[in-house]
C-alpha positions as CSV (number, residue, x, y, z in Angstrom):
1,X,-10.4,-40.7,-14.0
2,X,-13.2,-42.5,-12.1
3,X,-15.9,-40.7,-10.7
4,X,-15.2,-42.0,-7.5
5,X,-11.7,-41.1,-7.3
6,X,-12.7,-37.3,-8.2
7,X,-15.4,-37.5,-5.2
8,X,-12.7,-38.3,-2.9
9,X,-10.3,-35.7,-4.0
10,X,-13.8,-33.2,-3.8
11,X,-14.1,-34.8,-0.4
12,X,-10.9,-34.0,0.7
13,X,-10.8,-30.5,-0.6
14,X,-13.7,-29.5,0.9
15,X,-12.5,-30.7,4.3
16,X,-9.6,-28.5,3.7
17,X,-11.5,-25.1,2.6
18,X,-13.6,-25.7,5.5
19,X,-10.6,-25.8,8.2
20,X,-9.2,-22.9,5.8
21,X,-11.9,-20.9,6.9
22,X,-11.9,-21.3,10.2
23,X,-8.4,-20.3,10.2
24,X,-9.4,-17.1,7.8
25,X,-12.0,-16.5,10.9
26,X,-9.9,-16.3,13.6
27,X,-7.2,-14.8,11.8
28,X,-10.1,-11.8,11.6
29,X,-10.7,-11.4,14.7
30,X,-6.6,-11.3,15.5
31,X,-6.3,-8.5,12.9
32,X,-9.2,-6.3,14.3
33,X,-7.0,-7.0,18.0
34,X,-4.4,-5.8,16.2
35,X,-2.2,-8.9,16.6
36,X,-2.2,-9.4,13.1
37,X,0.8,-8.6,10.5
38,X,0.1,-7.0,7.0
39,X,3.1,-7.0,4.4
40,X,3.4,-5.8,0.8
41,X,4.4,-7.8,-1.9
42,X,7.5,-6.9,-3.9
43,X,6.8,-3.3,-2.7
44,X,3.5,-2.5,-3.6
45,X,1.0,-1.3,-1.3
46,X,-1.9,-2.6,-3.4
47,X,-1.1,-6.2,-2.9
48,X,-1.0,-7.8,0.4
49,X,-0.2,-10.6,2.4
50,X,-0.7,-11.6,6.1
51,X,0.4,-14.1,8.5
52,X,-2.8,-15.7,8.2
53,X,-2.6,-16.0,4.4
54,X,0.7,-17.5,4.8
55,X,-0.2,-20.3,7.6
56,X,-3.5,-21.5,6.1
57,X,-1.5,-22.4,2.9
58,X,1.2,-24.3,4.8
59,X,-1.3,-26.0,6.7
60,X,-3.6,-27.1,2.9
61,X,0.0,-27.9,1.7
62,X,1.1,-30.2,4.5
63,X,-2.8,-32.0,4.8
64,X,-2.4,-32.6,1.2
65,X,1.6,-33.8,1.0
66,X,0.6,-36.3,3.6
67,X,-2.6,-37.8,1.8
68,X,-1.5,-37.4,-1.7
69,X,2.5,-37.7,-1.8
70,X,2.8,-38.0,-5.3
71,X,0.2,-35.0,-6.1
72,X,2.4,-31.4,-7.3
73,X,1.2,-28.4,-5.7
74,X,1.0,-24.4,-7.0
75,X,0.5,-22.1,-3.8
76,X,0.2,-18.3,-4.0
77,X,2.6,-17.7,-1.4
78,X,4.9,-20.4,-1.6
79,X,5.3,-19.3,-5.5
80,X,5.6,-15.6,-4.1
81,X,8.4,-16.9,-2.4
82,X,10.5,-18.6,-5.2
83,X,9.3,-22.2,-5.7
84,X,8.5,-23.4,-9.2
85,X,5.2,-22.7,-10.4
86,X,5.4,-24.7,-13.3
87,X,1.7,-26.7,-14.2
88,X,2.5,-30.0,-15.6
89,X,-0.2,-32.7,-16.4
90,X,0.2,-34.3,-12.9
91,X,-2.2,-34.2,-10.6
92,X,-1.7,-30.7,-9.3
93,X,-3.4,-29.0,-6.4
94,X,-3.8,-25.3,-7.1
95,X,-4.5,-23.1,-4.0
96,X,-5.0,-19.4,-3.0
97,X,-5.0,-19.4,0.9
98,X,-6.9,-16.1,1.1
99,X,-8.5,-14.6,-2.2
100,X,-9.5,-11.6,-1.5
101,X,-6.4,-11.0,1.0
102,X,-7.1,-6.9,0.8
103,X,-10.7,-7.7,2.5
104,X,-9.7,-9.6,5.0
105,X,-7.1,-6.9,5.8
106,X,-10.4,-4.6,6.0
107,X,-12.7,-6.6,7.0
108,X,-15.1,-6.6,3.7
109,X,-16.6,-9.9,3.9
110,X,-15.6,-11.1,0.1
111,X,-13.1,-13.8,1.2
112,X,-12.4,-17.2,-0.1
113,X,-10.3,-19.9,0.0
114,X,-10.2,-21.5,-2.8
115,X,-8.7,-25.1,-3.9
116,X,-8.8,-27.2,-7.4
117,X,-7.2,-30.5,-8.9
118,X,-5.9,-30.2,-12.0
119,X,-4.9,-33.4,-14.5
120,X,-3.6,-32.9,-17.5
121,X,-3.2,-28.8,-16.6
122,X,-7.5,-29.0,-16.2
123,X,-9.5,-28.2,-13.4
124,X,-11.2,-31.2,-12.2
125,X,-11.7,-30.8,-9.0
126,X,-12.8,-27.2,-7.2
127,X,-14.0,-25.8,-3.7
128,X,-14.3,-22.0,-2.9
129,X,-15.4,-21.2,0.8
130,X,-16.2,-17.9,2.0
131,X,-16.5,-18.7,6.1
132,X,-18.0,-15.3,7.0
133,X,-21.1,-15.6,4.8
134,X,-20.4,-19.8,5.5
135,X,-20.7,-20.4,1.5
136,X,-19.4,-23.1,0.2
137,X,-18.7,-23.9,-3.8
138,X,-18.2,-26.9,-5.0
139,X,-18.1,-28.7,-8.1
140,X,-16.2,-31.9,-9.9
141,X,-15.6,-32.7,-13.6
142,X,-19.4,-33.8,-15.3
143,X,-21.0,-34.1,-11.9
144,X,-22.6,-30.4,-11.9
145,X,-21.9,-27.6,-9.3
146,X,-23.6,-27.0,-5.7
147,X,-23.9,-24.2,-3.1
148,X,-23.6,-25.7,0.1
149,X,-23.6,-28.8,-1.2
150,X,-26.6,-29.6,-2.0
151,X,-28.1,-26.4,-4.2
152,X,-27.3,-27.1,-7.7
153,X,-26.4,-23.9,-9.5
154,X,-27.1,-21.9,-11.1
155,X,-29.9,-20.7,-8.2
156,X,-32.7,-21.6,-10.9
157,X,-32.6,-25.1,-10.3
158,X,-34.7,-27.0,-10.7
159,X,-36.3,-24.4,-12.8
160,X,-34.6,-23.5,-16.1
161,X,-32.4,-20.6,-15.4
162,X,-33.3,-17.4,-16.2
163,X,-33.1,-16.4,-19.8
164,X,-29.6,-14.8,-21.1
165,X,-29.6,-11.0,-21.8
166,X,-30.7,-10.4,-25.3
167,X,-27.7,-7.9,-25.7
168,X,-24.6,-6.2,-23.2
169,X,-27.0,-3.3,-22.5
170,X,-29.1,-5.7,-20.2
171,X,-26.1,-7.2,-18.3
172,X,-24.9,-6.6,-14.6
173,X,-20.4,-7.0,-15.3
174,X,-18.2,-7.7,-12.3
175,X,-14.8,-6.8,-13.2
176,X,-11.3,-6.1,-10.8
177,X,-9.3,-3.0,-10.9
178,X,-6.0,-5.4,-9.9
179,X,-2.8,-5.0,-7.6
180,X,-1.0,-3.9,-11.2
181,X,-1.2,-0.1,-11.1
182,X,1.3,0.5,-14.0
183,X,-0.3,3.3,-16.6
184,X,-0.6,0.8,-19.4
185,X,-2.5,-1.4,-17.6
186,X,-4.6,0.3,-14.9
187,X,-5.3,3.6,-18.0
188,X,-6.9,0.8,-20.4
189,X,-8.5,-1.5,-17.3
190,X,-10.1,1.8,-16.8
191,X,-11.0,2.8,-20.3
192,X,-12.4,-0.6,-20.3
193,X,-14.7,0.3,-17.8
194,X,-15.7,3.4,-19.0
195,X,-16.6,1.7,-22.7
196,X,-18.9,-0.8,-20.3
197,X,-21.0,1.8,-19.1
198,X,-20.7,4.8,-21.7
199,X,-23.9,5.4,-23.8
200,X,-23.4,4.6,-28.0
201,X,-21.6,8.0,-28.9
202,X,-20.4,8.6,-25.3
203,X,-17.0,6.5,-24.9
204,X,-15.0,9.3,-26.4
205,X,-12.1,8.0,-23.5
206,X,-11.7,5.2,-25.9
207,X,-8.8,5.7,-28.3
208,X,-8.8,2.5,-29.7
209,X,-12.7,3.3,-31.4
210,X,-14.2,0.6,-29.2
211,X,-17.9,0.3,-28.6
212,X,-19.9,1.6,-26.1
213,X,-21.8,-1.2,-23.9
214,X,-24.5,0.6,-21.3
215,X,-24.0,-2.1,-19.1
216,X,-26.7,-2.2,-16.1
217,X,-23.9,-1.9,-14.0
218,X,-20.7,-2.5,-13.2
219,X,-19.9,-5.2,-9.4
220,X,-16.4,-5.2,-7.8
221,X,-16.4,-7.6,-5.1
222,X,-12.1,-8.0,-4.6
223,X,-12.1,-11.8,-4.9
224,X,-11.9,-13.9,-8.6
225,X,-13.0,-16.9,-7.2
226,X,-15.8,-15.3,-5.8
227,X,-16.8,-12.9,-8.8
228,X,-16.7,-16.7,-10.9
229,X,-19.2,-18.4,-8.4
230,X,-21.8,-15.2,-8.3
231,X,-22.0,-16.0,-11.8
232,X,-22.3,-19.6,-11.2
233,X,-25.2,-18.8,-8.9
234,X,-26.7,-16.6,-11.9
235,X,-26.9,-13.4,-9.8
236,X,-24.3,-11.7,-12.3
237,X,-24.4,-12.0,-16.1
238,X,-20.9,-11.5,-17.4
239,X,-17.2,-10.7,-15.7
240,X,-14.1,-9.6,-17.5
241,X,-10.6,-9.2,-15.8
242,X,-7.5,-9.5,-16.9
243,X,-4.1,-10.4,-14.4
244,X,-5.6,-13.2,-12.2
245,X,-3.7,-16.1,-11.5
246,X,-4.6,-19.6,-12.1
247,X,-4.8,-19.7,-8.3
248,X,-7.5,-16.7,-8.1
249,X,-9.6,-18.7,-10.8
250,X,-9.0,-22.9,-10.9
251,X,-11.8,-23.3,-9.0
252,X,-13.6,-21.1,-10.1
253,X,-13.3,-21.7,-13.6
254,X,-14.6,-25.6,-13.1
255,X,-17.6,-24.4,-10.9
256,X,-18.8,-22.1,-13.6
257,X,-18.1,-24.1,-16.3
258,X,-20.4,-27.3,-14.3
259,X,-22.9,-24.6,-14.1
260,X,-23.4,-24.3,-17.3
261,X,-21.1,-20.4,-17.8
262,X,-18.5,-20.6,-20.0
263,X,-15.0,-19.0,-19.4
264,X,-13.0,-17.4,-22.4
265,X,-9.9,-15.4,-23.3
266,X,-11.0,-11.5,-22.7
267,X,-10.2,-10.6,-26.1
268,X,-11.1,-13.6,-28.6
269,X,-10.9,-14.6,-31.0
270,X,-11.4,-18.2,-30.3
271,X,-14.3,-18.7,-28.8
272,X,-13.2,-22.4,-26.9
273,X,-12.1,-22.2,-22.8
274,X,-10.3,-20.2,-21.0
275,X,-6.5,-21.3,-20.3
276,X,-6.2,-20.9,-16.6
277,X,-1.8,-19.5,-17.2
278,X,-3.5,-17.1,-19.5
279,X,-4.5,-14.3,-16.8
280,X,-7.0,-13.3,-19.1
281,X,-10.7,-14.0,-18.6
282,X,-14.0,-13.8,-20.0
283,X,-16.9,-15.2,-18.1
284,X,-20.7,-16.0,-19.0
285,X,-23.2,-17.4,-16.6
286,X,-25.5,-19.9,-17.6
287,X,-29.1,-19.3,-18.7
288,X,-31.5,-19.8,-21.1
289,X,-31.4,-18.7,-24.7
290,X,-32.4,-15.1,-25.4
291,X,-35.1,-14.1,-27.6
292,X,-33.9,-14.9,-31.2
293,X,-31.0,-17.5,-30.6
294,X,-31.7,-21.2,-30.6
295,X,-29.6,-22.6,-28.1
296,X,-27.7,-21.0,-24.7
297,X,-24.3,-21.2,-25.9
298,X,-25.3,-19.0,-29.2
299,X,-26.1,-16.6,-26.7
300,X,-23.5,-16.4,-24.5
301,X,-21.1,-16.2,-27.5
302,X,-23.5,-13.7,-28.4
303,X,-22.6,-11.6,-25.8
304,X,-18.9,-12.4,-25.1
305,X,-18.5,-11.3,-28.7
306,X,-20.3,-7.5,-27.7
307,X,-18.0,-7.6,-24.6
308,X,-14.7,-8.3,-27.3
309,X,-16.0,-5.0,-28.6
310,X,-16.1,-2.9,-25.7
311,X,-12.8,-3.1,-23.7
312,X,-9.5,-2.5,-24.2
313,X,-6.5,-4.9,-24.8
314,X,-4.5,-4.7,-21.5
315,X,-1.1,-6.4,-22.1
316,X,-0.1,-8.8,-18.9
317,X,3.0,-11.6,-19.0
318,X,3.7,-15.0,-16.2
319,X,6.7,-12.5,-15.6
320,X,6.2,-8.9,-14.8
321,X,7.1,-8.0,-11.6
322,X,3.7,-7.6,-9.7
323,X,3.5,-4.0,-9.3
């Protein structure tokens, strides 16, 4: 597709996150006058859903129905409520009204909407807003990534970016604990975590013999999209989750990957990108090469190969019920 065409489809998009967010803002200051609604998903208490989620996607679905009628479209809500959610090779827009709904329900100020294009089931086009710190994220296929529009990422620019860590024990992770609180999931997310930030000889949690990483530290911010662009800025080395949806990480996916990250399944072994269905991730900002490897991609491998040996396999399926 023609670079122009994608510019206009960026264009568009980030038209929409921006009247997205002002909806996400005044829906805010309704929920803190408590005229606001809050429901639970399929019964569970850890994944929400409010009014305001729910209008700002009809609105991005309408705006984009009546400029690009032949264009599919994969919602979060509108698939929570029974449509297909099937991702063909069509031009598919892929949105998540609100990521970071469980925020916004308490006013913690990691919030995005986030938008991408797909063709040929691959992000082309992507746009994640958070309107309370008024951060925009945009990127397009081959044409780089930008805060605000004009900052190219990662925050380096126009300076090389900063050097990769020269092994897991220098890295600050972001990781999610999830809406799926299940003992087979949310026991090994949390094993996982423990491996991250035991010392060698320390992660006696793990049963499975996995490694101990002594991560700098461990980030939870509540939003994918936004965990995927702090990388993309450069101001977080690694993040690892497992049971997003290709809503919570389209965009954020392309923006990373235009930064020069890399996204990859969270448990190898192939080393190529990320399927967005997959709900498993593995992400690497860009940087530099550390000491000892020749280019930046030997590093990140580098270290997404010490992060395969640190956490736990955490099964997750398209068809679980969320809970």
């Amino acid at each position: 597709m023609a670079s122009e065409d994608l510019q206009a489809f960026l264009d568009f998009a980030i038209l929409l996150a921006r009247e997205g967010g002002q909806l996400i803002l005044e829906g805010s200051k309704a929920r803190y006058a408590s005229q606001g609604t809050v429901f639970w998903k399929a019964g569970n208490p850890a994944d929400l859903v409010t009014e305001t989620d729910k209008m700002i996607e009809e609105v991005v679905k309408k705006r984009l129905k009546e400029r690009f009628p032949q264009h599919k479209f994969i919602g979060e809500e509108t698939v929570s409520s029974g449509e297909d959610s099937a991702l063909t090779d069509e031009p598919t827009w892929i949105v998540d009204p609100i990521d970071g709904t469980t925020n916004f329900v308490h006013g913690f100020q990691y919030v995005a909407i986030s938008i991408a294009l797909t063709i040929n089931k691959e992000p082309v086009v992507g746009v994640v807003y958070n309107p309370f710190l008024d951060e925009i994220f945009t990127a397009s296929k081959n044409s780089g990534a930008f805060l605000n529009l004009s900052t190219r990422l990662p925050l380096s620019h126009p300076h090389p970016p900063l050097p990769l860590p020269s092994s897991l024990s220098q890295c600050l992770v972001a990781t999610e604990y999830g809406h799926c609180r299940t003992p087979h999931v949310i026991d090994r997310k949390v094993m996982s975590i423990h491996n991250m930030v035991a010392r060698p000889g320390d992660n006696k949690w793990s049963e499975s013999g996995k490694n101990a990483g002594l991560v700098h530290g461990v980030r939870s911010t509540g939003s994918a999209a936004l965990n995927l662009c702090t990388a993309a800025k450069g101001q977080i080395d690694m993040y690892w989750e497992i049971g997003p949806w290709e809503w919570d990480v389209a965009a954020g996916v392309l923006i990373l990957g235009e930064s020069g990250g890399i996204v990859v399944d969270a448990y190898g072994p192939d080393e190529g990108p990320a399927d967005i269905l997959s709900r498993r991730f593995l992400a690497v900002r860009a940087g530099s090469p550390a000491p000892g490897d020749k280019t930046s991609r030997e590093s990140q491998l580098r270290l997404v190969k010490e992060m395969w040996d640190v956490v736990e396999q955490v099964e997750v399926s398209r068809i679980e019920a969320r809970l």
